[in-house]
N, C-alpha and C positions, 0 to 999 in steps of 0.2 A: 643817173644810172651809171653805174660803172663800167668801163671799156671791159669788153668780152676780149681777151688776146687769146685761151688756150680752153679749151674744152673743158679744165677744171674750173675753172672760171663760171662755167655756166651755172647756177643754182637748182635747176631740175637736176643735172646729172649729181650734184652734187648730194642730194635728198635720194636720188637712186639708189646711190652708194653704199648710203646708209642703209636700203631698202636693202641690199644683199646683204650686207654683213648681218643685220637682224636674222634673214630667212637662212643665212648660215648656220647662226646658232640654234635659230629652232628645229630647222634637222636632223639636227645632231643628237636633239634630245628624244630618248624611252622611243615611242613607237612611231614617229616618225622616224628617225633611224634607220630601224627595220625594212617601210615601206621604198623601196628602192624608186620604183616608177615614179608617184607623189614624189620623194624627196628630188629627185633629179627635175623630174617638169617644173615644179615651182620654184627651184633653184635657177633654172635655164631661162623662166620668163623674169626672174628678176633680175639676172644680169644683162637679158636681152635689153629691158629699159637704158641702163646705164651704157651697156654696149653701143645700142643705137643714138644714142645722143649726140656721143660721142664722134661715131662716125658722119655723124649728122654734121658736124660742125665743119668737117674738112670735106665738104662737098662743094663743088664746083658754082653752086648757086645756091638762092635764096628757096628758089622751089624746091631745090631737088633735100636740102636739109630740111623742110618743112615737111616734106613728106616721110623721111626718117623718123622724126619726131612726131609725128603720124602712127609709127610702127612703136616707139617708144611708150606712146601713151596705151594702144593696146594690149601692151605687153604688160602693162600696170595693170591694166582688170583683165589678164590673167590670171596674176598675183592674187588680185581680188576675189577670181572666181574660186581659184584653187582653195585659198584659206577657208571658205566654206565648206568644201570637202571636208577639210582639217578640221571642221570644229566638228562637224556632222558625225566623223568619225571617233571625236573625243580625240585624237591627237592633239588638241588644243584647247587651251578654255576660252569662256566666251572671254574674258580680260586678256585673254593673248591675241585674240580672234582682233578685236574691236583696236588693240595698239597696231598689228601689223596690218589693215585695213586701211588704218590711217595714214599708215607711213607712204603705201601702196597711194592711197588718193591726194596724197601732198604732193609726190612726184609727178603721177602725171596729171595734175591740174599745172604745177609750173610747167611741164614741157609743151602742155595744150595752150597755155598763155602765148609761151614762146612760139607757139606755132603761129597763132594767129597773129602775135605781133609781125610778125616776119610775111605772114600773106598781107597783112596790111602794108606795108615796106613795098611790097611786089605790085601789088596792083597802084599802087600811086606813082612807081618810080615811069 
């Protein structure tokens, strides 16, 4: 495994990232657009992901990032929940649905890995 030196470095945040810029362009399009509250709440929990990662990483301990990345993972089924709205609504199709789903549960399965790698780190040390 590779030395972590910079937040970018992490592979959850780095799959977040991706997770925004996708949920950028898709509210950008036809009627998500329009819906201002939907386009900002699912915008806000996907950057929350990447945002808390991040912040996660320059925390004073091993607990206190684990539990960032905590807030990180449910800010991913957020994401999740929301895009349901979104198809429910037909602002999305079920193949938009099912791509940003996934992008959603790649992220936070690495940062919930990362988490639990890091409680294991804790409770052994």
């Amino acid at each position: 495994m590779a030395l972590i030196e910079r937040f970018e470095d992490i592979q959850a945040w780095q799959e977040a990232r991706k997770l925004v810029k996708m949920i950028y362009i898709l509210t950008n399009k036809d009627h998500f657009a329009k819906d201002y509250g939907m386009k900002d709440q699912i915008r806000r929990a996907s950057v929350s992901v990447m945002a808390n990662i991040a912040e996660g990483f320059d925390c004073d301990s091993k607990v206190e990032f684990a539990r960032f990345l905590g807030i990180a993972r449910r800010s991913a089924v957020e994401v999740q929940s929301l895009l349901y709205a979104a198809v429910d609504t037909n602002y999305i199709s079920q193949n938009e649905f099912d791509l940003y789903y996934e992008q959603a549960r790649k992220a936070k399965a690495l940062a919930g890995g990362f988490q639990r790698s890091l409680a294991k780190r804790t409770s052994s040390s």
